[in-house]
Structures are given as structure tokens and as C-alpha cells.
PQR file of N, CA, C, O and H, with PARSE charges and radii, in Angstrom:
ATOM      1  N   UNK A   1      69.387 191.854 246.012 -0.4000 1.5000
ATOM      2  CA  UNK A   1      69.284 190.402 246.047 -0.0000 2.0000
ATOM      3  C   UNK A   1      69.977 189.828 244.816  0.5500 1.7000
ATOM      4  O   UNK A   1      69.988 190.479 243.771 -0.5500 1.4000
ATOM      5  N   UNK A   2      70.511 188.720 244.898 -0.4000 1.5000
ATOM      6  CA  UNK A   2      71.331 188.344 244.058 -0.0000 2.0000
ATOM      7  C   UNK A   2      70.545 187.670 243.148  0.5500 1.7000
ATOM      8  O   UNK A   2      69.503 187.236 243.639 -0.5500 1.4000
ATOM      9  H   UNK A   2      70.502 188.192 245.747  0.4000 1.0000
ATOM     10  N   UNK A   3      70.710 187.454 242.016 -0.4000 1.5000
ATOM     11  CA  UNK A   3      69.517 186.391 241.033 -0.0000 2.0000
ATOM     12  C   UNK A   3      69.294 184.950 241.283  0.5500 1.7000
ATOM     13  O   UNK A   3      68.488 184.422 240.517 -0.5500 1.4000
ATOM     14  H   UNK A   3      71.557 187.807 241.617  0.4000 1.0000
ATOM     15  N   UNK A   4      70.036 183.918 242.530 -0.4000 1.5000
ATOM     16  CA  UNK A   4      70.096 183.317 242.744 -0.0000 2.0000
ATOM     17  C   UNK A   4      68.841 183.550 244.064  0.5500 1.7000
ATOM     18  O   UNK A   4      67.829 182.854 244.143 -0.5500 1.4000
ATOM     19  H   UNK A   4      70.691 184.347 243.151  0.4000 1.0000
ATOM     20  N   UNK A   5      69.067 184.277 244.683 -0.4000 1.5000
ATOM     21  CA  UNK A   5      67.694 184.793 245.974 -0.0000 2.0000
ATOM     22  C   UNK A   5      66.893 185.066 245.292  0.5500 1.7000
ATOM     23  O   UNK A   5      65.872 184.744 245.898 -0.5500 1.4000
ATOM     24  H   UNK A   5      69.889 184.843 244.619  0.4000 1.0000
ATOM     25  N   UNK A   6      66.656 185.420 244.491 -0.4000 1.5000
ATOM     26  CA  UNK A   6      65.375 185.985 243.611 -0.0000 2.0000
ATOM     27  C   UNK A   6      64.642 184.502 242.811  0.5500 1.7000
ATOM     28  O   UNK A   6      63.482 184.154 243.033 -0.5500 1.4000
ATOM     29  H   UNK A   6      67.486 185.682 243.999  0.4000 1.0000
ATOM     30  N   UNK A   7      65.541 183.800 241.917 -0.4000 1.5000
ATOM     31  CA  UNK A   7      64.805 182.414 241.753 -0.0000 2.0000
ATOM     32  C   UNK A   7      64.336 181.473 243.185  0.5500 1.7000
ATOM     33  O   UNK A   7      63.258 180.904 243.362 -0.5500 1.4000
ATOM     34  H   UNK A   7      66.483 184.082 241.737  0.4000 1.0000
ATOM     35  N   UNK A   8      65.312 181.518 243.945 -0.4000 1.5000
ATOM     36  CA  UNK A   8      65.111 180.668 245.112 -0.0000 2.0000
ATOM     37  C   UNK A   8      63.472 181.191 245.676  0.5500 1.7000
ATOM     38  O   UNK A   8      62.522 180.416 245.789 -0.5500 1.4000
ATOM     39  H   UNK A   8      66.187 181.980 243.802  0.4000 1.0000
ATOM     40  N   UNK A   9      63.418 183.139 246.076 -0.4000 1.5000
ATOM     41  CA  UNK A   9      62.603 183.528 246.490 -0.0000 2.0000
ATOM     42  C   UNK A   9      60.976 183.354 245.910  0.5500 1.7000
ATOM     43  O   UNK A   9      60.026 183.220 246.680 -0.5500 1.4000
ATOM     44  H   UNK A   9      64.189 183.768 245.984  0.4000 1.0000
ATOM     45  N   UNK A  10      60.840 183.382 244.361 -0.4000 1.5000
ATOM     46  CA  UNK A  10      59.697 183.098 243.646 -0.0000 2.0000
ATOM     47  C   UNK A  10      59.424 181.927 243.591  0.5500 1.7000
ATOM     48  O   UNK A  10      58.274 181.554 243.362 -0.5500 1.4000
ATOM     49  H   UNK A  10      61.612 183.490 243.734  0.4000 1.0000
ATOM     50  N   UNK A  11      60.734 180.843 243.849 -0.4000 1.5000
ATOM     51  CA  UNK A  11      60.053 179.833 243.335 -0.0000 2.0000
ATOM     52  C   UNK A  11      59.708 178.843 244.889  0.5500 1.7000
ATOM     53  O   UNK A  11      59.548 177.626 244.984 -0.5500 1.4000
ATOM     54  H   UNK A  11      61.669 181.146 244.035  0.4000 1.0000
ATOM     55  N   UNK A  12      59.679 179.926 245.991 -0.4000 1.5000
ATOM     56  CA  UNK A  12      59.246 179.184 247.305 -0.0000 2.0000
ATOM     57  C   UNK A  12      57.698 179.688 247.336  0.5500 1.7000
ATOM     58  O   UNK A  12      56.728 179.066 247.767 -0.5500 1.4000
ATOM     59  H   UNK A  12      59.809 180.914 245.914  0.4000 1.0000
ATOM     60  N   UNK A  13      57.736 180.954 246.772 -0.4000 1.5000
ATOM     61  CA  UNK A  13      56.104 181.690 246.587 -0.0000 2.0000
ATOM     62  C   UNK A  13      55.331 180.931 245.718  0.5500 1.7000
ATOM     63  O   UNK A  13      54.127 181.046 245.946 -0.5500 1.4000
ATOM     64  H   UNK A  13      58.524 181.460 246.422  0.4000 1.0000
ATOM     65  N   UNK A  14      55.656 180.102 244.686 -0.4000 1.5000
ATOM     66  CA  UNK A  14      54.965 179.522 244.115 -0.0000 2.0000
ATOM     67  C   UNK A  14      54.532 178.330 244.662  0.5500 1.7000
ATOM     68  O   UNK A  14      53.485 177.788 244.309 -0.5500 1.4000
ATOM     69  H   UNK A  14      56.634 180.009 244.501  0.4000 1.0000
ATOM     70  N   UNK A  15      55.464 177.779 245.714 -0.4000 1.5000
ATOM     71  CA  UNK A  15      55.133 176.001 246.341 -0.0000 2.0000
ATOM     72  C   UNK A  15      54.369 176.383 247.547  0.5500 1.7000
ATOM     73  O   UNK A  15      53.611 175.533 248.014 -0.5500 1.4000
ATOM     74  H   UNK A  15      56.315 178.218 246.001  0.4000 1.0000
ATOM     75  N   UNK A  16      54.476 177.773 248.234 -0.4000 1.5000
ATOM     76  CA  UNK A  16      53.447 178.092 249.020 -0.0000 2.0000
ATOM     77  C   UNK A  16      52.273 177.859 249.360  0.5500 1.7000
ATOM     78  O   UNK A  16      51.588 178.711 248.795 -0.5500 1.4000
ATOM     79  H   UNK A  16      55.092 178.463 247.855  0.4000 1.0000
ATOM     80  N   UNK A  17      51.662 177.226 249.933 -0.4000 1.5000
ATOM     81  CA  UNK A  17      50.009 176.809 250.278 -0.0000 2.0000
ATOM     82  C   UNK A  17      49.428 178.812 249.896  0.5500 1.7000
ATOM     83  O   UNK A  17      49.809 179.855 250.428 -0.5500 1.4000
ATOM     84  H   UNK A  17      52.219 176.534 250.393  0.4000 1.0000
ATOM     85  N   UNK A  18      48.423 178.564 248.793 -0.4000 1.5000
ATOM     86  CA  UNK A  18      47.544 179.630 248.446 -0.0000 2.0000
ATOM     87  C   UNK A  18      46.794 180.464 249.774  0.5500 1.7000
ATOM     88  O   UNK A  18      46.784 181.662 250.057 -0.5500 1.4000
ATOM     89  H   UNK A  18      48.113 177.717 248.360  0.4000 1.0000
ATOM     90  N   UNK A  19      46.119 179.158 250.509 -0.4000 1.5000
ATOM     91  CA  UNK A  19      45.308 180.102 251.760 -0.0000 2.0000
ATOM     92  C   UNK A  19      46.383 180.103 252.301  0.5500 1.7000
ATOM     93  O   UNK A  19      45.894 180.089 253.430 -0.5500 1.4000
ATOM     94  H   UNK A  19      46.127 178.185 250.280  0.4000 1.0000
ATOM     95  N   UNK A  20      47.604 180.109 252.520 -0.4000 1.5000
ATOM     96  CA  UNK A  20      48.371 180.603 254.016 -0.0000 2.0000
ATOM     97  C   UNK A  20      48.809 181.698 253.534  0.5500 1.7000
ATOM     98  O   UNK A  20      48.889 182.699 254.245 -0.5500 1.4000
ATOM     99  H   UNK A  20      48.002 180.120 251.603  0.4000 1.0000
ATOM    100  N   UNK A  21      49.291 181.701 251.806 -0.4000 1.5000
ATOM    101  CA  UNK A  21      49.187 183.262 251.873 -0.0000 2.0000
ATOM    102  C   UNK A  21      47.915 184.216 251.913  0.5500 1.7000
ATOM    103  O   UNK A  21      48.051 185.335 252.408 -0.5500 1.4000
ATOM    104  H   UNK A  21      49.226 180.888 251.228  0.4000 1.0000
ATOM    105  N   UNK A  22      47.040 183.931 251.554 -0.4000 1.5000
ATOM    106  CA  UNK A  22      45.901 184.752 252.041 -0.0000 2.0000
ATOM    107  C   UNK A  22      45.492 185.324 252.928  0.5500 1.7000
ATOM    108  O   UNK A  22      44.833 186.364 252.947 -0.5500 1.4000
ATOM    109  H   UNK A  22      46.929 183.023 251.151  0.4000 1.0000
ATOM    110  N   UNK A  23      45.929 184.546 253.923 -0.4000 1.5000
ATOM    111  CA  UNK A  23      45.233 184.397 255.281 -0.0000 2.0000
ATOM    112  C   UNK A  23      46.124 184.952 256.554  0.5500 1.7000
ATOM    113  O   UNK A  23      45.792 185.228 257.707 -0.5500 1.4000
ATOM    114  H   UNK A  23      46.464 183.701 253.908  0.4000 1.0000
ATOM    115  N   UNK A  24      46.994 184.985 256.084 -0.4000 1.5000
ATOM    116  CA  UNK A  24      48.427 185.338 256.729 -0.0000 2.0000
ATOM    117  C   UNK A  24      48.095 186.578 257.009  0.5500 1.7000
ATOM    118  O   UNK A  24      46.904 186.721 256.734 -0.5500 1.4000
ATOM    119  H   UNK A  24      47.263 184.761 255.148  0.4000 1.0000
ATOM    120  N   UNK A  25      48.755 187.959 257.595 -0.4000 1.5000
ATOM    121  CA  UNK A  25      48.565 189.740 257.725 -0.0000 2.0000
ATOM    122  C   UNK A  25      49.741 189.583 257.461  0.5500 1.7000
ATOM    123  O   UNK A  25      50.520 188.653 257.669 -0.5500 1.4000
ATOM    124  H   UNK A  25      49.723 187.843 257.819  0.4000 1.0000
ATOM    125  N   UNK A  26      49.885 191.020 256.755 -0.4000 1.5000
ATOM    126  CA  UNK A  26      51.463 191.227 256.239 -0.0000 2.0000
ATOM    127  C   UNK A  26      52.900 191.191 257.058  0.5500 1.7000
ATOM    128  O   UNK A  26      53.970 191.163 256.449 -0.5500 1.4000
ATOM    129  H   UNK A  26      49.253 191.776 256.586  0.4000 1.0000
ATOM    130  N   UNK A  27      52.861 191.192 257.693 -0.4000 1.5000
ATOM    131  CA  UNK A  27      53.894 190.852 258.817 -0.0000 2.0000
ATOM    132  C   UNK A  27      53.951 189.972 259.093  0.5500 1.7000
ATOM    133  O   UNK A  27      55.096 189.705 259.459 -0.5500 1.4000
ATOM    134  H   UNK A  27      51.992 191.215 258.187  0.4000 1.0000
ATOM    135  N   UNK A  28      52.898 188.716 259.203 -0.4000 1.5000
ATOM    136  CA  UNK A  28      53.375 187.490 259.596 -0.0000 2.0000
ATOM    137  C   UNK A  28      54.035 186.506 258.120  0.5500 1.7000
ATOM    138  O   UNK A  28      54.902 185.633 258.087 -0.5500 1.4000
ATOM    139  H   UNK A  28      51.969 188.934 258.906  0.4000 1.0000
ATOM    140  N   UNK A  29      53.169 187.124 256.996 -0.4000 1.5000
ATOM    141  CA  UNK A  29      53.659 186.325 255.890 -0.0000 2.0000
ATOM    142  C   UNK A  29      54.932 186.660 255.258  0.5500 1.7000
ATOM    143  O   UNK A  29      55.575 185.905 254.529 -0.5500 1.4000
ATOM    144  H   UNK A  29      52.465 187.834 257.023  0.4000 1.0000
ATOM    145  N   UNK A  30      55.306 188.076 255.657 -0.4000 1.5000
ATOM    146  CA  UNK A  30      56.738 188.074 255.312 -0.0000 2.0000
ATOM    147  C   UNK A  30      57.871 187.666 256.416  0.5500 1.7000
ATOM    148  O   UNK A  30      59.049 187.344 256.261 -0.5500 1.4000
ATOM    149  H   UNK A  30      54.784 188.690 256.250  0.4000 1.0000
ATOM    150  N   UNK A  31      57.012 187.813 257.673 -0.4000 1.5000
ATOM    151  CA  UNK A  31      58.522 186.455 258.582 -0.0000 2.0000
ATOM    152  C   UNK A  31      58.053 185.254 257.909  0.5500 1.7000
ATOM    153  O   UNK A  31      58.936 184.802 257.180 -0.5500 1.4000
ATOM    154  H   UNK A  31      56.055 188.074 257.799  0.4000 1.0000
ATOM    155  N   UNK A  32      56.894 184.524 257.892 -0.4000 1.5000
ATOM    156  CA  UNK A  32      57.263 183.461 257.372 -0.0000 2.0000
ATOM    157  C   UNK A  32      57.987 183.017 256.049  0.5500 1.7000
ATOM    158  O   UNK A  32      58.665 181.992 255.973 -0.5500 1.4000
ATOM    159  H   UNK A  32      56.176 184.891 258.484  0.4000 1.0000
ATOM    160  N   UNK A  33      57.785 183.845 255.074 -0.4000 1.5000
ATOM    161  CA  UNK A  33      58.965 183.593 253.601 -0.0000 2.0000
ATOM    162  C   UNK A  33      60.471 183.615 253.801  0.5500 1.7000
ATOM    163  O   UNK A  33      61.389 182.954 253.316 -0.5500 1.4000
ATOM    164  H   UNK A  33      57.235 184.677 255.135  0.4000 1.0000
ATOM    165  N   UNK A  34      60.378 184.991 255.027 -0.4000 1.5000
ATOM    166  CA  UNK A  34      61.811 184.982 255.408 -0.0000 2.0000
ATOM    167  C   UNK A  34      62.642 183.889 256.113  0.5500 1.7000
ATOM    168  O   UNK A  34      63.868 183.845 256.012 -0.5500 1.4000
ATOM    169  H   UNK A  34      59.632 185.528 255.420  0.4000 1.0000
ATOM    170  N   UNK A  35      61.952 183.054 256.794 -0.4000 1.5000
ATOM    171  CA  UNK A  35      61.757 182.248 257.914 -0.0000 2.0000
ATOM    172  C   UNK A  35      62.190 180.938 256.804  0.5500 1.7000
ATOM    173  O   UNK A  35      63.171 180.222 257.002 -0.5500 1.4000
ATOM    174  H   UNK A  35      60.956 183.090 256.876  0.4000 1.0000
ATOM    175  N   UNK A  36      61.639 180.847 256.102 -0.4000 1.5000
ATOM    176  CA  UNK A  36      61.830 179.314 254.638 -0.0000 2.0000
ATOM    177  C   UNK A  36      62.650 179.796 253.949  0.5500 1.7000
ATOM    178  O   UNK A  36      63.391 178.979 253.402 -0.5500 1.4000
ATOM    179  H   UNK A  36      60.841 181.429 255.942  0.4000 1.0000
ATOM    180  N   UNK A  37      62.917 181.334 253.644 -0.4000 1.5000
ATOM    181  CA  UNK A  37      64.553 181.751 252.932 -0.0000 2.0000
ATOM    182  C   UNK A  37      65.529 181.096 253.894  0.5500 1.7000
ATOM    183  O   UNK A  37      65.948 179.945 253.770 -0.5500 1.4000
ATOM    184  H   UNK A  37      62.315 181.998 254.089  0.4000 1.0000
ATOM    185  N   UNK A  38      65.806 181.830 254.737 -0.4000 1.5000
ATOM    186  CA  UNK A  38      66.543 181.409 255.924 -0.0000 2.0000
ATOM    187  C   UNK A  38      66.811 179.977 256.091  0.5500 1.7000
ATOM    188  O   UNK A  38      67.945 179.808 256.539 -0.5500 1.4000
ATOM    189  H   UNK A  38      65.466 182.765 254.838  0.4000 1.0000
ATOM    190  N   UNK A  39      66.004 178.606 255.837 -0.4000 1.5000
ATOM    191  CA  UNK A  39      66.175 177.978 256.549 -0.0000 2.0000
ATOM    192  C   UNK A  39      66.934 176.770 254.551  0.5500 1.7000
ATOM    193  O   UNK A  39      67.069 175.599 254.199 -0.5500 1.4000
ATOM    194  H   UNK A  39      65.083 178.743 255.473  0.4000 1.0000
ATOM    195  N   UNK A  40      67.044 177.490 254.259 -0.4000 1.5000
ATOM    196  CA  UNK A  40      67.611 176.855 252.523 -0.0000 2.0000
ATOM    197  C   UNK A  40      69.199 177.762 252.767  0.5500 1.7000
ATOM    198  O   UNK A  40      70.234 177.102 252.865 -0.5500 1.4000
ATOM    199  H   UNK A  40      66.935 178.442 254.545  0.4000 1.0000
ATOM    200  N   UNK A  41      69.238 179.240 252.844 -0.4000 1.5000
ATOM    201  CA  UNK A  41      70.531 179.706 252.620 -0.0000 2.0000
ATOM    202  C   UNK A  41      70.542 181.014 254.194  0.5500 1.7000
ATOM    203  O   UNK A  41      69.820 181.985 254.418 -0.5500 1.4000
ATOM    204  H   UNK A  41      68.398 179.776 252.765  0.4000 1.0000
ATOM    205  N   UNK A  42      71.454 180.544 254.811 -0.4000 1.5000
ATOM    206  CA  UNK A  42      71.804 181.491 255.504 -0.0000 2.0000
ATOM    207  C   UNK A  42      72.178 183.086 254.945  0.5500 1.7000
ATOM    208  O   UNK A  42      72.700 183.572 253.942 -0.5500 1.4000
ATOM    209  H   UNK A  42      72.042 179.755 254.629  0.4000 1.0000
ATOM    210  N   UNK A  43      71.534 183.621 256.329 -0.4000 1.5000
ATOM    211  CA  UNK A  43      71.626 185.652 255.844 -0.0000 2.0000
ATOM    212  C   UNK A  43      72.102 186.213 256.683  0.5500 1.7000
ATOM    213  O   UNK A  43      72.060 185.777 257.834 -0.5500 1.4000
ATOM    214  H   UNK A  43      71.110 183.226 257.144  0.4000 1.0000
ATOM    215  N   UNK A  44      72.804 187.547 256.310 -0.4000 1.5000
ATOM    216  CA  UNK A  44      73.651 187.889 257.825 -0.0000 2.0000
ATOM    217  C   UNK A  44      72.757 189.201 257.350  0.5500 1.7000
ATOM    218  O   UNK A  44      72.123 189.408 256.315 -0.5500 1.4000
ATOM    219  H   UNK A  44      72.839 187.901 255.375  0.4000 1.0000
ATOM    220  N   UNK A  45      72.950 189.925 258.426 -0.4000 1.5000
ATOM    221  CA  UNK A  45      71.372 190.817 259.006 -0.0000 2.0000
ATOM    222  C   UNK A  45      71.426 191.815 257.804  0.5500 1.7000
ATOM    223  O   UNK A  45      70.290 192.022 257.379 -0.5500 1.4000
ATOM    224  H   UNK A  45      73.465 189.757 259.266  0.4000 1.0000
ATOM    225  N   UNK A  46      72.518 192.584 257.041 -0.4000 1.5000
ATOM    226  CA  UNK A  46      72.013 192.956 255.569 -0.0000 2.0000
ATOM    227  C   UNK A  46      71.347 192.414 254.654  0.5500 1.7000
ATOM    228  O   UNK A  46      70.429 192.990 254.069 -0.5500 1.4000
ATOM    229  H   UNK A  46      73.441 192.416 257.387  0.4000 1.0000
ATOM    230  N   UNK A  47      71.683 191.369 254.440 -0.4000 1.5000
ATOM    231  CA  UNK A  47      70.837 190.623 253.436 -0.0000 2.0000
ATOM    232  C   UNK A  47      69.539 190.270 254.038  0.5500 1.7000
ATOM    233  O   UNK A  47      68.617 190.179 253.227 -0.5500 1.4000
ATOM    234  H   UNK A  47      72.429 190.901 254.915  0.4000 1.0000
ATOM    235  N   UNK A  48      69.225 190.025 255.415 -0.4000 1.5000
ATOM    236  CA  UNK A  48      68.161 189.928 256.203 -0.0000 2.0000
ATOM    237  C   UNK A  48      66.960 190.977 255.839  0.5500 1.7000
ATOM    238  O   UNK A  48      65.766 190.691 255.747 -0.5500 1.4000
ATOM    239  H   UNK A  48      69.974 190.099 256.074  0.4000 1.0000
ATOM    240  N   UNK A  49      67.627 192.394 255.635 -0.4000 1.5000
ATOM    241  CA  UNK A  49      67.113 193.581 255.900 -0.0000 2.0000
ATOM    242  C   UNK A  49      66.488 193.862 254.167  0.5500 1.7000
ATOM    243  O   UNK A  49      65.383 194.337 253.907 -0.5500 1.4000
ATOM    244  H   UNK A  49      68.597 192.626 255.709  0.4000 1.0000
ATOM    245  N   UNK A  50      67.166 193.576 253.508 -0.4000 1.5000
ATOM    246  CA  UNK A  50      67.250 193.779 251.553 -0.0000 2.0000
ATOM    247  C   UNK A  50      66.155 192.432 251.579  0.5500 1.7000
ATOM    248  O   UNK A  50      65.063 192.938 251.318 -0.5500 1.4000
ATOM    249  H   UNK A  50      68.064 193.190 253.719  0.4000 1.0000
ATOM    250  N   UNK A  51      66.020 191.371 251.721 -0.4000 1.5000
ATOM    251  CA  UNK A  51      65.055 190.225 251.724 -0.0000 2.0000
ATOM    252  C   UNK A  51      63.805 191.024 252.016  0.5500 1.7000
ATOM    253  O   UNK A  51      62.992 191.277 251.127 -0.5500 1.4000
ATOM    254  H   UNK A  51      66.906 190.960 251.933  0.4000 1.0000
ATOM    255  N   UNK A  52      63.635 191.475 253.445 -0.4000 1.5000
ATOM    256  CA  UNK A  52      62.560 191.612 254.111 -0.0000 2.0000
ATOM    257  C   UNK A  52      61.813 193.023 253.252  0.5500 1.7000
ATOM    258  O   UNK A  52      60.602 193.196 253.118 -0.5500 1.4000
ATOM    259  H   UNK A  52      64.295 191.270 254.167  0.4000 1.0000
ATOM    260  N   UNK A  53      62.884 193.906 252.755 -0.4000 1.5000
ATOM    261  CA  UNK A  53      62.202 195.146 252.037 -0.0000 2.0000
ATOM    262  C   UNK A  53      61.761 194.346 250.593  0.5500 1.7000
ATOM    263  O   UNK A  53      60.584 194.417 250.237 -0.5500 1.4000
ATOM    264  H   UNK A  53      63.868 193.766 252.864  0.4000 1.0000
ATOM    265  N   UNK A  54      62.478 193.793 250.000 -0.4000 1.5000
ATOM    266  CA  UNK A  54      62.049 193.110 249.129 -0.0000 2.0000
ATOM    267  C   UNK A  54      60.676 192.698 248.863  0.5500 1.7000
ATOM    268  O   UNK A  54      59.917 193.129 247.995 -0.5500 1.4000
ATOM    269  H   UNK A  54      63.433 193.735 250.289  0.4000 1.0000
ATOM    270  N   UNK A  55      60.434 191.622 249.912 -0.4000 1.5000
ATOM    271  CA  UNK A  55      59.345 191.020 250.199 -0.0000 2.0000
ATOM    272  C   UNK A  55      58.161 191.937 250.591  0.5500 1.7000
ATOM    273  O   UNK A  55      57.073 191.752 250.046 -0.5500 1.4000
ATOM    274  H   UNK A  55      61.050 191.271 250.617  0.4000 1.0000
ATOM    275  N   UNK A  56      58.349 193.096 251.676 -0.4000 1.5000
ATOM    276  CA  UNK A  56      57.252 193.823 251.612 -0.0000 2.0000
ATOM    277  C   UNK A  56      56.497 194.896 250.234  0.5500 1.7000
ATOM    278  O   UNK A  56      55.355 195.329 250.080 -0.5500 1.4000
ATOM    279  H   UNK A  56      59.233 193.246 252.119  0.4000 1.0000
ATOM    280  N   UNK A  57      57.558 195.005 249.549 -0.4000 1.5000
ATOM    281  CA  UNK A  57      57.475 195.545 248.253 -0.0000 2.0000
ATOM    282  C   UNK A  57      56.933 194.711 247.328  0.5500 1.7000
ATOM    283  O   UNK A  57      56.939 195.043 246.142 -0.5500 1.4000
ATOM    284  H   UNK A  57      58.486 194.653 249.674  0.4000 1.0000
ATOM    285  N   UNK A  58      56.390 193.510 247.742 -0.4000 1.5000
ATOM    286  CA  UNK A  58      56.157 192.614 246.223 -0.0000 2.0000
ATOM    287  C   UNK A  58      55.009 191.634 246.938  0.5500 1.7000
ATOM    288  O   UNK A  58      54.629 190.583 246.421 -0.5500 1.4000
ATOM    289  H   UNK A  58      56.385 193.240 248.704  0.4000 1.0000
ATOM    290  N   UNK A  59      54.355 192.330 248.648 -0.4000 1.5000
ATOM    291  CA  UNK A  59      53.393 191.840 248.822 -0.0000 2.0000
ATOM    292  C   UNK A  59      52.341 191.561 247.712  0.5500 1.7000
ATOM    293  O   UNK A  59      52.189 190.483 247.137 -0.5500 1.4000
ATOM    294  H   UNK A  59      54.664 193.184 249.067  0.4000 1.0000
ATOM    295  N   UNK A  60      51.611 192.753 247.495 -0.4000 1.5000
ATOM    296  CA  UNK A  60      50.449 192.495 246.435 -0.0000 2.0000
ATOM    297  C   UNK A  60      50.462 191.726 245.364  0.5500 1.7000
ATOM    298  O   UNK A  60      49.536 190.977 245.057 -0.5500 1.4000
ATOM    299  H   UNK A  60      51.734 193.628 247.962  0.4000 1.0000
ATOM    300  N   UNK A  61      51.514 191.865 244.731 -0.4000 1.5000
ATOM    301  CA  UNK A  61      52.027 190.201 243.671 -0.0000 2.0000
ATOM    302  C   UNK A  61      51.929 189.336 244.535  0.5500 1.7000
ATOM    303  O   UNK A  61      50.753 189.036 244.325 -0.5500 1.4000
ATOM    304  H   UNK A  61      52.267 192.475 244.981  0.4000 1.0000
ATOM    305  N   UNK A  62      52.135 188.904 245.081 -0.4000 1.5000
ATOM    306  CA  UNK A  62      52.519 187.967 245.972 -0.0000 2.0000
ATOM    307  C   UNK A  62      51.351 186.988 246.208  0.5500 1.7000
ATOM    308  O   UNK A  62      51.430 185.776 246.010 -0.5500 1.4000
ATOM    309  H   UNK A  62      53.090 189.148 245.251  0.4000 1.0000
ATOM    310  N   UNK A  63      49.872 187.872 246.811 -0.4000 1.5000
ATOM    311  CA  UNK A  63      49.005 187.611 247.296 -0.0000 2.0000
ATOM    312  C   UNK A  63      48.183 187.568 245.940  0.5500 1.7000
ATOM    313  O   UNK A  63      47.346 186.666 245.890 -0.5500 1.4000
ATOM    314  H   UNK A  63      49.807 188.857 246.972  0.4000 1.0000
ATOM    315  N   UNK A  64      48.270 188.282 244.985 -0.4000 1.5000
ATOM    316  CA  UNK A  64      47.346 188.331 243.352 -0.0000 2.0000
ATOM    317  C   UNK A  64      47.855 186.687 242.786  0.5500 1.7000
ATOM    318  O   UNK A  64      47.068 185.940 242.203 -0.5500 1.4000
ATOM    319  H   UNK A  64      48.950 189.014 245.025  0.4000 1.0000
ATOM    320  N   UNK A  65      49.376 186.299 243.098 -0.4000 1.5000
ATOM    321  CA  UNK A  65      49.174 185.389 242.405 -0.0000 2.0000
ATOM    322  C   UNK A  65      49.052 184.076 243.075  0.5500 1.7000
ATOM    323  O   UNK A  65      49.161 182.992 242.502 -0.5500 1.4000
ATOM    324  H   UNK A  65      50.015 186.905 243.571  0.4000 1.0000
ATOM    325  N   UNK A  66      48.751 184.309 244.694 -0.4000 1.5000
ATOM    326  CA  UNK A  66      47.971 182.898 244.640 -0.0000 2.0000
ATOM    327  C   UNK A  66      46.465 183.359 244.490  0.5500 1.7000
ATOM    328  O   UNK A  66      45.814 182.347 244.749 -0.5500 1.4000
ATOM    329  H   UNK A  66      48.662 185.190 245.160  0.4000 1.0000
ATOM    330  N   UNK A  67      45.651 184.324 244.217 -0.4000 1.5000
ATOM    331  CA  UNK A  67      44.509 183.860 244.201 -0.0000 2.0000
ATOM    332  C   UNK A  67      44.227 183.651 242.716  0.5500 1.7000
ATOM    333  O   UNK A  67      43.119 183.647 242.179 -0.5500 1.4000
ATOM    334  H   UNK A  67      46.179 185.146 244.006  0.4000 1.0000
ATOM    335  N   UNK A  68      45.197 183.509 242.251 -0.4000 1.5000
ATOM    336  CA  UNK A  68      44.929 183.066 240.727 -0.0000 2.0000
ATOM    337  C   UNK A  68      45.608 181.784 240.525  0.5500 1.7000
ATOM    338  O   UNK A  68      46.101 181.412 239.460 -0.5500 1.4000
ATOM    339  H   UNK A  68      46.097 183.512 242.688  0.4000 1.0000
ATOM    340  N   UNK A  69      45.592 181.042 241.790 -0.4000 1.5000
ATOM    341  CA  UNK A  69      45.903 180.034 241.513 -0.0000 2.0000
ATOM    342  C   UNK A  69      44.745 179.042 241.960  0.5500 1.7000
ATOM    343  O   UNK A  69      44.855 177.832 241.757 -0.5500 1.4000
ATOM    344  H   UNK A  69      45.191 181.343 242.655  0.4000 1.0000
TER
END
């Protein structure tokens, strides 16, 4: 991911509603991040694929820091 996907990506996790990430199961909350990546910068199915591993790799952050919010 480029450092430009990576600010874009944290800083959509942060404007995120807390319970939808909570509440979400892991598969639906990473189409949906992917789903709000997608809809700011188009992805052609590599970068699709590097997003989505991304994102499943950084679930548990993900979910720790909204409940500390």
C-alpha cells in the first residue's frame, strides 16, 4: 500500500462509527472499509487484494481502537 492508502485508510478507521465496527463480523467490516476505500480512490483487483490482506491483518487494532474510543 502506498503511504497515501495507508493515511487515507486510518484516517477512514478513525471517522468510523465505533459500534459499526464492533458489531460488524470480520468479513463484513472489511468489505465495508474496502467498500469506503473504493468509493474515494479507485483499485484494480491487485491493489483490491493488498487492501483487503491489509485490512484483515490489522483487524484487532482496528476493533481495540474503537473501543477506546
Amino acid at each position: 500500500m502506498t503511504p497515501n492508502m495507508l493515511r487515507q485508510f486510518w484516517s477512514l478507521v478513525e471517522t468510523m462509527q465505533s459500534n459499526l465496527i464492533l458489531t460488524l463480523d470480520d468479513t463484513s467490516l472489511v468489505n465495508c472499509i474496502l467498500e469506503k476505500i473504493k468509493e474515494k480512490e479507485p483499485l484494480n483487483p491487485n491493489q483490491t487484494d493488498i487492501v483487503m490482506d491489509y485490512i484483515r491483518n490489522k483487524l484487532t487494532l482496528i476493533r481495540e481502537l474503537a473501543q477506546q474510543r
